[in-house]
N, C-alpha and C positions, 0 to 999 in steps of 0.2 A: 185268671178265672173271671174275674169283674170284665165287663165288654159295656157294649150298649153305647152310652151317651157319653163314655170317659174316653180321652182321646190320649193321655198319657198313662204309662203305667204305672202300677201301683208301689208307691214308696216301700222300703222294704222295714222299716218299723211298723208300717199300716199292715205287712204281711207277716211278721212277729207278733201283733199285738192279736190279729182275728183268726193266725191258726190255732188249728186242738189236737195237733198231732200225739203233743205228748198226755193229751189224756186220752182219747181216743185212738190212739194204732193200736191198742188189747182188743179192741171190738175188731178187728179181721175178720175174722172165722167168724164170728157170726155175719159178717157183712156181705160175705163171701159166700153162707148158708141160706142168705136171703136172696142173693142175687141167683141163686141157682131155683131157687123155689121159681122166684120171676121168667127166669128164661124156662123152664118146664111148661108155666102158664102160656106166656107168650109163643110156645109149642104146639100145646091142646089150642087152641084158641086158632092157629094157621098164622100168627104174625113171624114165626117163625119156620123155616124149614127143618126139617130131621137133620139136616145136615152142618147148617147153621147151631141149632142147638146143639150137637154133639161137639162142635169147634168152642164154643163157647165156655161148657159145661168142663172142657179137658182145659181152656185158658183162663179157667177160675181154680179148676185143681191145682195146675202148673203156678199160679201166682199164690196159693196159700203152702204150697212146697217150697217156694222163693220166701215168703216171709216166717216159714218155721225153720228154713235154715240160712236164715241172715242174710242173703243174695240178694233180696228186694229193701231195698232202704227206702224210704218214705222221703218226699221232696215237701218243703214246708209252704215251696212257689204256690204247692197245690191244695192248699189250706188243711185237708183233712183227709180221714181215713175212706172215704167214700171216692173224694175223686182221684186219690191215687190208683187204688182199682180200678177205678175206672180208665182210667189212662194210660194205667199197665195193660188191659185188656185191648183196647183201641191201638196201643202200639204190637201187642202180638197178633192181633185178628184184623186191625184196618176197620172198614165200614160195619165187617159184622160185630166185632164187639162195641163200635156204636147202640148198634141195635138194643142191645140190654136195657138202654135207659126209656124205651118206649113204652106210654101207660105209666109212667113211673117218678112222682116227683120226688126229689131231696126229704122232702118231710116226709113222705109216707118211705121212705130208704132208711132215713134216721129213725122212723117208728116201729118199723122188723126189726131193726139190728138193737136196737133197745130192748124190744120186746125179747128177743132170743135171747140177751145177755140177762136178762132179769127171768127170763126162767129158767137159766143153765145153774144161777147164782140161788135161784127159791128151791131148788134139788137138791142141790150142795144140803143146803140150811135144813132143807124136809130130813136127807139122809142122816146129818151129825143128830138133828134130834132123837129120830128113830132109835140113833145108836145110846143117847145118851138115855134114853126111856124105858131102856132093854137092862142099861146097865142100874137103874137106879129100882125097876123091878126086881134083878136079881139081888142086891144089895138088902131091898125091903125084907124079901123074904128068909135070906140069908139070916138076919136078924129082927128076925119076928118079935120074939122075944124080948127085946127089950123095949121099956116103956121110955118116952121120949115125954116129959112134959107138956104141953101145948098151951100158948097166952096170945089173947085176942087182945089184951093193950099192957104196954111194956112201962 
């Protein structure tokens, strides 16, 4: 991944130590949800073709069927959850799943797929409370009747 000014490659405890595979390959699917948002945009916009996008669109689906059923293993060479996709895509699409990454830097990638796992995760939390607000109304009422002491200092 490192290029540029390094003329040897990267040691491979340098590449144990700065991957985040294993915190990061659960963020997939939403990485995977962002990058399709991205290729729609890069669609409306003409940086992509209808046709391009629809190869893309089907080589994003086909890689989160690969990592829901264990066939895509993640390479640690490739530091993280971001450029594995990524590389999965460019080996099944070539130049056009380059394309995805146009308009599009690493930070603002990590800030969708963040963003989407932390409102998949504040649903969850909305829903159990909901559920648990539902159940502590019925319980209230249930037992109206009894009187419950109450102390403001113990």
């Amino acid at each position: 991944m490192w290029k540029g000014r390094f003329t040897e490659t990267t040691a491979k405890v340098v590449q144990a130590f700065t991957q985040s595979l294993d915190l990061d390959w659960s963020l997939a699917g939403y990485d995977i949800e962002g990058s399709i948002a991205h290729a729609r945009m890069l669609g409306s916009v003409g940086l992509l073709s209808a046709e391009e996008l629809r190869r893309i669109e089907e080589g994003l689906s086909m890689i989160r069927d690969e990592i829901s059923s264990g066939t895509f293993l993640p390479s640690e060479e490739l530091e993280d959850v971001h450029m594995n996709i990524e590389s999965r895509l460019i080996e099944l699409l070539g130049p056009t799943g380059a394309k995805l990454h146009t308009g599009r830097s690493r930070n603002d990638q990590v800030s969708v797929t963040m963003r989407l796992f932390l409102r998949d995760r504040l649903l969850r939390i909305c829903t159990g409370l909901e559920a648990l607000l539902a159940i502590l109304l019925d319980r209230g009422s249930r037992h109206i009747e009894i009187i419950v002491p109450g102390y403001t200092h113990l």
